[in-house]
C-alpha positions in Angstrom: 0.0 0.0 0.0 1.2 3.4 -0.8 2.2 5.8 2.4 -1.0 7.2 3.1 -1.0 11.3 3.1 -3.0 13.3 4.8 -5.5 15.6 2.9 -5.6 19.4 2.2 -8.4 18.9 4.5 -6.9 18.1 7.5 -3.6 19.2 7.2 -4.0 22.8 9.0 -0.5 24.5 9.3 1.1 25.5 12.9 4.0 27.3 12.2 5.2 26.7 15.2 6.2 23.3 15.3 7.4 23.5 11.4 9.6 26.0 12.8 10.7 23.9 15.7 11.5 21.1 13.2 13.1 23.0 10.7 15.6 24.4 13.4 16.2 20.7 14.7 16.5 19.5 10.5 19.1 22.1 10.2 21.4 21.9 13.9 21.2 17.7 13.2 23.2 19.0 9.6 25.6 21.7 10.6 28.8 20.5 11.0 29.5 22.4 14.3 27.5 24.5 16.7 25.5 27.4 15.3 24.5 30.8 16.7 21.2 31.8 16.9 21.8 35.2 14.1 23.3 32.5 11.5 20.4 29.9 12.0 17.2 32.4 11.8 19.1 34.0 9.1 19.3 30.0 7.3 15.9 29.6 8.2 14.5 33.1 7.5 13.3 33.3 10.6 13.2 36.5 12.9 15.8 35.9 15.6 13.7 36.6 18.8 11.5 34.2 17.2 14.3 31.4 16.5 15.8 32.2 20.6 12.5 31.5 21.9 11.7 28.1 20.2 15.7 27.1 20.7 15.2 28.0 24.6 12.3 26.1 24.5 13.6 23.0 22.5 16.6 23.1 25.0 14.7 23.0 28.0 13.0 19.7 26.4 16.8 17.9 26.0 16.3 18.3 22.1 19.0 20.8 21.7 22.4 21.5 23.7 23.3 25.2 24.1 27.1 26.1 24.9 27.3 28.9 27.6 30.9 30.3 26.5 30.4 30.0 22.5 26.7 30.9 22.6 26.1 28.6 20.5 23.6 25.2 20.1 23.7 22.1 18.6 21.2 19.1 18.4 21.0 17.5 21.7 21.3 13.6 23.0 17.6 14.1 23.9 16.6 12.9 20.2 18.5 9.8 20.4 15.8 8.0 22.3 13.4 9.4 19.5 15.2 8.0 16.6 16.1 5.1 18.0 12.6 4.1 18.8 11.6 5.4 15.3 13.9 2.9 13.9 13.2 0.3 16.1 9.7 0.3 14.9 10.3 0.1 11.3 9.4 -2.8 9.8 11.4 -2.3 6.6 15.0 -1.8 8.8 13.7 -5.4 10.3 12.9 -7.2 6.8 16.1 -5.5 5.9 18.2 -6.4 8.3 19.1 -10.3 7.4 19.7 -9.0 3.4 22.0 -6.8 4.4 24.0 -8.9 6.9 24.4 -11.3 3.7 25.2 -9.1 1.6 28.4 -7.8 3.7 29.4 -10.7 4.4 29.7 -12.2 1.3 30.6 -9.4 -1.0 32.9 -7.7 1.8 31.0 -4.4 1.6 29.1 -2.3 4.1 25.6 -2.8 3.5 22.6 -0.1 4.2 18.8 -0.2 3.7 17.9 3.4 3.0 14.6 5.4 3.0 13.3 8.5 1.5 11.9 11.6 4.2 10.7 15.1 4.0 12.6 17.2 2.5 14.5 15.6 -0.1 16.8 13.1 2.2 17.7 9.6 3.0 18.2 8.2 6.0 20.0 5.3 6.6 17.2 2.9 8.5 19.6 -0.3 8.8 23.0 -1.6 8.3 25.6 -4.0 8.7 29.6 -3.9 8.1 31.8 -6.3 6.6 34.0 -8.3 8.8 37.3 -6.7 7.4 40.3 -5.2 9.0 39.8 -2.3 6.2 36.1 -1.1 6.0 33.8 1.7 4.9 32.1 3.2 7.7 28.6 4.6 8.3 26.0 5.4 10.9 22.7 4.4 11.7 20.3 7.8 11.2 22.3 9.7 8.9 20.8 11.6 6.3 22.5 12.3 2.8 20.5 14.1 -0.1 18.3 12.3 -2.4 19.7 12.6 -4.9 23.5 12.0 -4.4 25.4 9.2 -5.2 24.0 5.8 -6.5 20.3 6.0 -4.7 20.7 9.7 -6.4 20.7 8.3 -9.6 17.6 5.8 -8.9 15.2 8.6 -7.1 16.0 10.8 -10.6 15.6 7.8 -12.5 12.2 6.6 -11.2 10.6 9.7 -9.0 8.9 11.9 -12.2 11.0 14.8 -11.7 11.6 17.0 -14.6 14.8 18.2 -16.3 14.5 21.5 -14.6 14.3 20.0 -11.1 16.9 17.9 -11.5 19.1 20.4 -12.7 18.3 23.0 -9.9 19.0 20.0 -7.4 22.0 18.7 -9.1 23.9 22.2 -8.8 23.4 21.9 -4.6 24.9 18.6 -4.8 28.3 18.2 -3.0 30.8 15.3 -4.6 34.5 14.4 -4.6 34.5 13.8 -8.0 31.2 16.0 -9.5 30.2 14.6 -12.8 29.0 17.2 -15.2 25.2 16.9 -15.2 24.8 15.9 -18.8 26.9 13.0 -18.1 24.5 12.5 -14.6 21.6 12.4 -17.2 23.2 9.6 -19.3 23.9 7.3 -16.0 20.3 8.3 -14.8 19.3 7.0 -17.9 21.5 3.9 -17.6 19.6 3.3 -14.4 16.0 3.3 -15.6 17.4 0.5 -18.2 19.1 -1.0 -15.8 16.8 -1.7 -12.5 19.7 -0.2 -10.3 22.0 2.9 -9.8 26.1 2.8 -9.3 28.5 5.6 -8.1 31.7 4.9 -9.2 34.2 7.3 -7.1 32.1 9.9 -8.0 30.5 11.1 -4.5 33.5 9.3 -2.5 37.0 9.5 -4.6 38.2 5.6 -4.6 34.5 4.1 -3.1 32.1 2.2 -5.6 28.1 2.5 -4.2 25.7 0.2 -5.7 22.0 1.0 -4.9 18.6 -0.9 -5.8 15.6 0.7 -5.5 12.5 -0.5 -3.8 9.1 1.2 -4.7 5.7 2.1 -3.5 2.1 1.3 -5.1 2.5 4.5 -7.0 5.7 3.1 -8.4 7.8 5.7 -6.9 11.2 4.5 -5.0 10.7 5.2 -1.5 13.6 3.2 -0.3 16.3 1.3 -1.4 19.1 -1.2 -0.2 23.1 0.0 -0.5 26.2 -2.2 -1.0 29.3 0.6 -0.2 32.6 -0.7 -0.6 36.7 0.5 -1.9 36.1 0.2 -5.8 38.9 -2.1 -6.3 36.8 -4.8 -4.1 33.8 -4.4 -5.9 35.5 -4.3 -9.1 37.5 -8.0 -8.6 34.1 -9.2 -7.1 
C-alpha cells in the first residue's frame, strides 16, 4: 500500500512546530555549533522568534546550548526518538538479514535506505563487513536524495523533470562532480538497468551500488546500498 498522506483537508499549518523542526532539521546537519543570528538568518526566521523556540527545545533535552560559544547544537535528547523510530520500522527489520548477507559475502558495508521530507535519505539499517579495512557509516544519517547511486535511482524513477533535476544537481556536493549531462546519461542507464552505481564519483576511490525499492505508485521510496573501496567491488 502506498504511504498514506493526509488531505488538504486536514492538514492545518502550525507554524510553530514547522519552525521547531526545521531548526532541529538544520542543527542535526551543521557541522558544528551554530548561533542563533546565523540559523534564523538560514531559516528566514526573525531571531527573537528562532531564541525562543531554541530556549524552548533546549529546556526539552532536544537541543544542547554552549554557555561560552553561545552557541547550540542538536542534543542527545533525540537519540531515544530516533532510536525508537527505527526500532519500529518494519522495513529496517525485513532488511536487516539481506543486508548482513550481503556484507558478508561481498565484503562491503551494506545499508537499507529510506526516503523523508525534504529531499533526504536516512540510513534505517546496516551492517559492516567483517574486514580489517572497511567503509564506515552510521545508523540515522541523512544524505540528499539525490547524491550518489540511490541519487541516480530517485532521478531515475521519481517523475522529476529536467529543470528540477538540474536545480537540485547544482546543490549537490561530490568528490569527484560529474558534469550533469553525463549524470543524465547514467540516470538513464539506471532506468534500463533496474539499479544505480557511483563509481568514485561522490567518494574518490569508493564504488556505491544502490537498488531501488518502490511504492504502489511506483515511486522508489527506499532502497538497499552495498558501499565498498572500488577495487573490491570491481574483482568481485
Amino acid at each position: 500500500m502506498a504511504d498514506p498522506k493526509p488531505s488538504s483537508a486536514t492538514h492545518r499549518p502550525v507554524p510553530a512546530v514547522t519552525r521547531a523542526i526545521r531548526i532541529l532539521r538544520r542543527l542535526g546537519a551543521a557541522a558544528e555549533p551554530m548561533g542563533v543570528n546565523p540559523l534564523a538568518r538560514d531559516l528566514g526566521l526573525v531571531p527573537s522568534t528562532c531564541l525562543h523556540i531554541l530556549r524552548v527545545l533546549t529546556a526539552e533535552g532536544l537541543v544542547e546550548f554552549d554557555p561560552a560559544s553561545k552557541r547550540y547544537s542538536i542534543g542527545v535528547g533525540i537519540l531515544p526518538i530516533a532510536r525508537s523510530a527505527i526500532q519500529r520500522n518494519g522495513f529496517a527489520t525485513l532488511a536487516q538479514p539481506m543486508l548482513a548477507a550481503l556484507s558478508e559475502q561481498f565484503g562491503v558495508t551494506a545499508m537499507a535506505t529510506q526516503l523523508v521530507e525534504p529531499q533526504q535519505m536516512v540510513v534505517v539499517a546496516l551492517s559492516h563487513a567483517n574486514l580489517p579495512l572497511r567503509l564506515s557509516a552510521e545508523l540515522g544519517s541523512r544524505f540528499p536524495e539525490l547524491i550518489s547511486a540511490t541519487g541516480r535511482c530517485v532521478a531515475a524513477f521519481n517523475g522529476y523533470d529536467a529543470a528540477t533535476l538540474r536545480q537540485r544537481f547544482a546543490q549537490l556536493h561530490w568528490d569527484n562532480p560529474p558534469a550533469f549531462a553525463a549524470w543524465m546519461e547514467e540516470v538513464e542507464q539506471t532506468r534500463r538497468d533496474g539499479h544505480g552505481i557511483d563509481r568514485g564519483a561522490y567518494i574518490g576511490g569508493v564504488t556505491i551500488v544502490a537498488v531501488p525499492l518502490f511504492n504502489d505508485a511506483g515511486a522508489m521510496v527506499r532502497g538497499l546500498v552495498g558501499i565498498g573501496l572500488s577495487d573490491r567491488i570491481e574483482a568481485t
